[in-house]
N, C-alpha and C positions, 0 to 999 in steps of 0.2 A: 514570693508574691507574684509568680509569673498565672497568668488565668488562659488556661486548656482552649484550645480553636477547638470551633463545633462545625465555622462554614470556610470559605474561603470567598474573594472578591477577584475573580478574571478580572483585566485592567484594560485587557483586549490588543487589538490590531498594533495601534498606535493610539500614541497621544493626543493627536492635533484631533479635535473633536467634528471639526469642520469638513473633515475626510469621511466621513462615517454614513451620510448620505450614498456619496458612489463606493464606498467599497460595501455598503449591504445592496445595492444593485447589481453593481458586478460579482460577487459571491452568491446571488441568489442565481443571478442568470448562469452562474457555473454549475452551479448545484443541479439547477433544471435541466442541464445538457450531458452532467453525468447520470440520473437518475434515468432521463427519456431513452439515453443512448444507451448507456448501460445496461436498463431494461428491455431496448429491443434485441440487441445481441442476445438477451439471457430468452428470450418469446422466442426467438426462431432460430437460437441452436437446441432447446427443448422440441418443438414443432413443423421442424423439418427433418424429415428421415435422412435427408441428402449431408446432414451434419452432424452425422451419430457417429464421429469417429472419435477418436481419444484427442487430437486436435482442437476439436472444439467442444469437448466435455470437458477441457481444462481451461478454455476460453470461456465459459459458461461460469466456472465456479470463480473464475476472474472478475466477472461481470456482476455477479452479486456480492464480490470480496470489497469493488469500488466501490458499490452504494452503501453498503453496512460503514465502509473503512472513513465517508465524507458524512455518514449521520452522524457518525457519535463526537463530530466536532463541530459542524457546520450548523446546525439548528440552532444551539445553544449560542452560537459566535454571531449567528444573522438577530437572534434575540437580545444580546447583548452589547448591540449597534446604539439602540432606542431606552436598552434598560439602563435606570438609576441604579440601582441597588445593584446588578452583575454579581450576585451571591450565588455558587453552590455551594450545598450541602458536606459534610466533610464524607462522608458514605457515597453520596453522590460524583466527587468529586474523587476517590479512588476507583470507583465502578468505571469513571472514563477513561481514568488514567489503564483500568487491566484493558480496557477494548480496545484501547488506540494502538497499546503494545500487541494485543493479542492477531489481531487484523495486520498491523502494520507486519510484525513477524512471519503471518503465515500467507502474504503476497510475495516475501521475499522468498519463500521456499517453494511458493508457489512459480513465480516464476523460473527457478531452479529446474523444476519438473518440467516446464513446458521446454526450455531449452533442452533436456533429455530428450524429450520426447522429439524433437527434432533430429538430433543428434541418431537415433535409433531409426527413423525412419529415412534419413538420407545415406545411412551412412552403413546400415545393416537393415535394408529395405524387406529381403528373403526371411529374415526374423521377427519384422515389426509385428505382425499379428499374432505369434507366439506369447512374445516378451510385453508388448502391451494389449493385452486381451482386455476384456469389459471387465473381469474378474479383477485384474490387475489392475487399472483405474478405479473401479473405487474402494478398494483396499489402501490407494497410494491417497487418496483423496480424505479418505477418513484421516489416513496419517497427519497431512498438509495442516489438517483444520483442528485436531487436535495435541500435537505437540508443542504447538505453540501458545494455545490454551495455557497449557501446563506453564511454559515459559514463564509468561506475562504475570502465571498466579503466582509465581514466587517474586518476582518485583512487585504485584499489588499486596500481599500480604506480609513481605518487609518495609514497604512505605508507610503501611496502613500502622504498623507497632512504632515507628519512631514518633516522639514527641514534636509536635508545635506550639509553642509558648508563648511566640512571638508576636511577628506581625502576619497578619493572613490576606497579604495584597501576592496575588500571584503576576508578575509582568509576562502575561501570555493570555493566548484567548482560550484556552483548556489546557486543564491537567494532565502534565509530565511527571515525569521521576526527577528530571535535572531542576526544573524550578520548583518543585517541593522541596527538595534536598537541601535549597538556598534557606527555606525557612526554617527548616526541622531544627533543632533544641539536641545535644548530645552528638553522639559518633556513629557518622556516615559512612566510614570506611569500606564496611560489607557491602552498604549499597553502589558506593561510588565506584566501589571495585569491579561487580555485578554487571554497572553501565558500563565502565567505559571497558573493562578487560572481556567479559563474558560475550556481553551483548555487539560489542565491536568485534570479536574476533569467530562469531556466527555470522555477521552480517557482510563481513570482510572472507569466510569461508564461504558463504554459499554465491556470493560475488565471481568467486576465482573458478568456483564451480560452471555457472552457466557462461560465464567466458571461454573456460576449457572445451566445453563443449561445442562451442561457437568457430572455437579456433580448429577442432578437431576436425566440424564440419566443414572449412571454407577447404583447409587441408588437405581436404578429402578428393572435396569437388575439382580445384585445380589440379589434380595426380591423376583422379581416376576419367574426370569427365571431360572427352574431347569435343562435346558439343557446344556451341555457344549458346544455341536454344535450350537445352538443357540446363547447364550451368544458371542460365537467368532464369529459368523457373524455381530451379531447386534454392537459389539465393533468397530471389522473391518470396518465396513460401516464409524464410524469416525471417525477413526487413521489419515486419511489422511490430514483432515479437522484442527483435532486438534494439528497435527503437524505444519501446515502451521501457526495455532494462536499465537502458540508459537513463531516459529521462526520471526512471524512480530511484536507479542508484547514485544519482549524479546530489542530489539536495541531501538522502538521509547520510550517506558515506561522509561530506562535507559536515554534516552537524554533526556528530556521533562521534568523528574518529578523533577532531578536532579535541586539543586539550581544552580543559575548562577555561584556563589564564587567556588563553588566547580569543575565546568567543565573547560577543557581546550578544544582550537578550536582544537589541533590534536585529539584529542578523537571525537570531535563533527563529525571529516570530516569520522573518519574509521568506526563510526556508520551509518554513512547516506550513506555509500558506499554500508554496508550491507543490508540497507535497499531501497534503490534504484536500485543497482543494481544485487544485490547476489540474495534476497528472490526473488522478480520477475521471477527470471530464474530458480530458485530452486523447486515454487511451480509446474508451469507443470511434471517438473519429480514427486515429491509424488505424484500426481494424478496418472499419469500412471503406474508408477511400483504399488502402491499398491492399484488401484481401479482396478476389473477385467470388469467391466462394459465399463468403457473408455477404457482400457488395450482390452477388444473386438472388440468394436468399431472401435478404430484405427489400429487394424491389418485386422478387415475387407475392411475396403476403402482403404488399403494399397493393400489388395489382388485383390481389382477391379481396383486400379491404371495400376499394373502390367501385 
């Protein structure tokens, strides 16, 4: 007697209905400060020659990885402030769940590379233009954006076969693999496995990775570089970078790693708030107030706007 889901009902942010006024102000005003900032970083590392290095051809692909990674949640969530019904479609409704995974995955390996790419140019400066040629960028770049593709389609197209019979209220404001799983009808195991073994111990790899590199670099600096001017530029060059890893591995590590018994959905939703739509809006600002490169750049095309 059990009758097949065809849509689903997001339930959203929170409960209290009375909050949904300022939290679709203030996720709209986030949105507008990832998309404008976001977008100018992506305008003038394309349009200035002075930032045709690999540096910032991986800050570029960063910059459009944050507006794609806060559309495919944030439209639907600021609509669903005001909306009665808060129905997606069941197709609809895996289509967001492959992009959040597919985006979400390949900024984590995204940033993986950019810590490389530091790592190679402070650390084996005489080889950097060998080892990261333009050639080499976007060979690693194709890599970036489609391995993780792949990833995300094998969690969309084993979500997409399990049964839901149930109830079709999902407690989140877009589609997961961990709150579909809650609904699904039969045996999880393959998927549960997938999430927490698979997907936790890439996202815990490529973690330990741009750490390594991080540590390789400070390593480096203090052995090899007696200068203090020095040392504080070659640092500087990736405060910005390494702040941003923090603050994106710091919420998914926390949700992910965490066993199921132990998480609650309102913790689950205040984390994915911050990571969809805080860090996204967050990262163009650390680039610009502390890179003076882009911080040039964008006062220059502002000066020719005008």
């Amino acid at each position: 007697n059990h009758t097949l889901v065809t849509e689903f009902l997001l339930l959203g942010v929170t409960d209290i209905q009375e909050l949904n006024p300022i939290l679709f102000v203030t996720v709209l005003a986030m949105y507008f400060v990832n998309v404008a900032g976001n977008g100018a970083i992506l305008m003038i590392v394309i349009s200035d020659p002075r930032l045709h290095l690999p540096m910032y051809f991986f800050l570029g692909n960063l910059a459009c990885l944050d507006i794609c990674f806060s559309t495919v949640t944030v439209p639907k969530m600021l609509e669903n402030f005001f909306s009665t019904s808060k129905a997606i479609s069941f197709l609809g409704c895996i289509t967001q769940l492959h992009f959040f995974n597919f985006l979400g995955s390949t900024e984590a390996l995204l940033l993986t590379v950019m810590a490389f790419d530091r790592f190679v140019a402070i650390c084996r400066p005489l080889h950097y233009p060998a080892i990261m040629n333009s050639q080499v960028c976007i060979q690693v770049a194709i890599s970036i954006w489609a391995i993780p593709f792949l990833h995300a389609l094998v969690h969309s197209i084993l979500t997409s076969q399990l049964n839901f019979c149930g109830s079709n209220h999902i407690h989140h404001f877009f589609c997961d693999v961990k709150p579909l799983l809650e609904l699904a009808c039969g045996n999880t195991e393959l998927n549960r496995w997938l999430l927490n073994t698979l997907t936790g111990t890439v996202a815990i790899g490529l973690f330990f990775l741009t750490f390594l590199s991080y540590f390789y670099i400070v390593t480096y600096l203090f052995l090899k570089t007696r200068s203090c001017s020095m040392l504080h530029k070659a640092l500087s060059t990736c405060a910005s970078h390494f702040m941003v890893v923090m603050i994106f591995y710091a919420p998914v590590l926390f949700i992910y790693i965490n066993p199921d018994s132990g998480s609650s959905l309102e913790k689950d939703r205040i984390i994915a708030v911050m990571y969809t739509v805080v860090t996204p809006a967050l990262n163009p600002l650390i680039y610009t107030l502390r890179n003076k490169e882009v911080r040039g750049a964008l006062n220059r095309k502002i000066r020719i706007l005008l």
